[in-house]
C-alpha positions in Angstrom: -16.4 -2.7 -4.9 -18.0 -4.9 -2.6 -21.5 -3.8 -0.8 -19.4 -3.5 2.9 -16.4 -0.8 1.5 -19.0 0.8 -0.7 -21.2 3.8 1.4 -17.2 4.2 2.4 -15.5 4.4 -0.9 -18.5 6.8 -2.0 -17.9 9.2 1.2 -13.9 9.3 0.7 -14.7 9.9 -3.0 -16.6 13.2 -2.2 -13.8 13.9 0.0 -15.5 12.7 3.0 -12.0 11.6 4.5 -13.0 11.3 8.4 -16.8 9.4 7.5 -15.2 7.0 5.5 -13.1 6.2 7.9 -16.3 5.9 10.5 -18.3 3.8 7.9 -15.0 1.2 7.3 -14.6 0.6 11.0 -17.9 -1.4 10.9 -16.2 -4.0 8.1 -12.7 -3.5 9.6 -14.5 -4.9 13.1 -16.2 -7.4 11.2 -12.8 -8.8 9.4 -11.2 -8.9 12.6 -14.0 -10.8 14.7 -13.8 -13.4 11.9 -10.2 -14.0 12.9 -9.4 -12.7 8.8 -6.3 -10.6 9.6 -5.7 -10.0 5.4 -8.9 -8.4 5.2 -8.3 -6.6 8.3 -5.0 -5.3 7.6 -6.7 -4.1 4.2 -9.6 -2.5 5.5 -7.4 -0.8 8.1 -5.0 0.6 5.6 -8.1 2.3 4.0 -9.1 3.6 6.8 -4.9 4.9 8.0 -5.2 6.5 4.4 -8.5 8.4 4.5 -7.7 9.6 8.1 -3.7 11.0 6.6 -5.9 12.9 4.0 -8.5 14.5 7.0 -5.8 14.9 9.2 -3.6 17.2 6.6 -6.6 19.0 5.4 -8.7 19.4 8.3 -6.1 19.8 11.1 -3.6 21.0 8.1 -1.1 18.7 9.6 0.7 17.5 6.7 3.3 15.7 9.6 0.5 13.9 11.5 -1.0 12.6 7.8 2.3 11.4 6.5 2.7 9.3 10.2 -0.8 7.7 9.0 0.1 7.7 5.9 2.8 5.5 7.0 0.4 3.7 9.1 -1.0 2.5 6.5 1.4 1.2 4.5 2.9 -1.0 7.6 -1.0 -2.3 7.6 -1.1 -2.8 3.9 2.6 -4.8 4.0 0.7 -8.0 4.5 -2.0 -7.7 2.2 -1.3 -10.3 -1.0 -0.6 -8.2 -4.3 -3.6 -8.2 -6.8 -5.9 -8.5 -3.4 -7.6 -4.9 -3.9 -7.8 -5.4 -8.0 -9.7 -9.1 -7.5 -12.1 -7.9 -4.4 -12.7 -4.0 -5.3 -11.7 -3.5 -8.8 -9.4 -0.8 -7.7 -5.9 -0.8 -8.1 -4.4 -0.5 -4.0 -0.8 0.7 -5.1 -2.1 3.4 -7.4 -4.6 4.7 -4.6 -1.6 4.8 -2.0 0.4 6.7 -4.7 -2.5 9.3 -5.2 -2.8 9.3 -1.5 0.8 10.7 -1.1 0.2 12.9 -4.0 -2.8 14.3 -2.4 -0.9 15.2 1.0 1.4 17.6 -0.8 -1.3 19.2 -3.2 -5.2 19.8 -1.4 -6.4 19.6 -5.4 -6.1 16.5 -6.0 -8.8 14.2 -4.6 -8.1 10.1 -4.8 -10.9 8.0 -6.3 -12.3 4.6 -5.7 -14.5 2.7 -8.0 -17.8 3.0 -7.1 
């Protein structure tokens, strides 16, 4: 995982849904100053998915996370296939897969490499 998504990816990995989403809005910012809409849209749809898992746990509005949830995906439309795997090492479908699993079930906790 690169050095900017990494104090991020370590905070959503502890379940740290709504800090991760703080610490990605610094590279999220960055991407989209530097005019790089991919890497926006990317870093945004991390950031839509770790705020539908704090929304259903911590409000317990599963509604309100599956409307980020969806979020994200819109954001994550434009990002190239394979672009998660070749920059983070981390497979993007399989994390917005365990994302949607973890909305229904509050024991299951996506991971990012870290």
């Amino acid at each position: 995982m690169r050095t900017q998504l990494l104090d991020g990816a370590k905070l959503f990995n502890d379940g740290e849904y709504w800090e991760s989403h703080e610490v990605w809005e610094i590279p999220w910012n960055a991407a989209r100053a530097s005019g790089d809409t991919v890497e926006a849209s990317y870093v945004q749809g991390l950031i839509l998915l770790a705020a539908a898992i704090h929304k259903c746990r911590y409000y317990k509005n599963l509604r309100g996370g599956q409307l980020n949830y969806a979020k994200a995906l819109k954001k994550l439309e434009v990002v190239p296939h394979g672009y998660a795997l070749e920059r983070d090492s981390f497979d993007l479908e399989q994390l917005k897969l365990e994302v949607l699993a973890a909305l229904e079930n509050p024991e299951l906790f996506p991971q990012l490499p870290v």
